[in-house]
N, C-alpha and C positions, 0 to 999 in steps of 0.2 A: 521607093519614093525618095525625091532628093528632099533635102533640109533644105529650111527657109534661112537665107542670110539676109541683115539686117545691115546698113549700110551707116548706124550709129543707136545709139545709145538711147535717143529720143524717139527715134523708129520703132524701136522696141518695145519703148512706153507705150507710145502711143496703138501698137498692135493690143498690150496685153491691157488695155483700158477694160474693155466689158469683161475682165473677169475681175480687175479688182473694184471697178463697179460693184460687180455680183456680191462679192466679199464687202464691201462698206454696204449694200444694203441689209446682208446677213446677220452681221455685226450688231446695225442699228434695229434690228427686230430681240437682238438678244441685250437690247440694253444701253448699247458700246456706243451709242451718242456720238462720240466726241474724234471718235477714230473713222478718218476719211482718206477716200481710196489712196491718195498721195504718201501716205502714211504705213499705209500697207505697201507700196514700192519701196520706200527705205527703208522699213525694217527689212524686207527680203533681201534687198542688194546691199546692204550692211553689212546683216547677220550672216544669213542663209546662204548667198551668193557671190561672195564675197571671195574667196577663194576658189570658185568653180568654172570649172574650163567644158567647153562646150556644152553646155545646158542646151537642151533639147526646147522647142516653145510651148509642147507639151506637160516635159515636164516642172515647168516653171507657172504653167494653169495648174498645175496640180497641187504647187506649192503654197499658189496665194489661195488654192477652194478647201484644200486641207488642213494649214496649216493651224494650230490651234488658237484660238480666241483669246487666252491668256496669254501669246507669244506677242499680239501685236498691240495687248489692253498696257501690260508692259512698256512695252519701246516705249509707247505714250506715254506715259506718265513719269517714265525715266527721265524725258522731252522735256516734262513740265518741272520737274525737279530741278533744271539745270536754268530754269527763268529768273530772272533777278524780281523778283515783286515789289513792287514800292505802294505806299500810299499815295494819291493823284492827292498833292497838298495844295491846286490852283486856289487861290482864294477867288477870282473872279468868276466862278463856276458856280457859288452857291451863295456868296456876300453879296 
């Protein structure tokens, strides 16, 4: 069976949508709210993918259905640590 080539980077995303679908609705039944599928693409092609050469589309489904709950509850909140937070001080908002 020949391999599937992808002809850029967004092709890709877009083929492997209904697994990290699958994975953000998983997620969101165990809690993980706030982690959506976008989210689970960058942590994989970050972390996980990051240095790997010919990844199979197999086994890149296998990465986002397996990979653990805590790997990607992580990235997130690593995400949010790096936010600058301020108090919204508009006076004309609530004066």
């Amino acid at each position: 069976m020949e391999a599937l080539k992808f002809s850029s980077v967004e092709e890709l995303y877009n083929r492997l949508i209904p697994a990290l679908n699958c994975k953000e609705n998983e997620l969101k039944k165990m809690g993980y709210k706030y982690i959506k599928a976008v989210d689970i693409w960058n942590a994989l092609k970050t972390h996980k993918w990051r240095n790997s050469t010919d990844l199979s589309l197999c086994e890149m489904v296998d990465d986002i259905l397996n990979t653990e709950n805590s790997f990607f509850d992580n990235y997130v909140k690593s995400l949010f640590s790096k936010i600058k937070r301020e108090a919204y001080l508009d006076e004309d908002d609530i004066l």
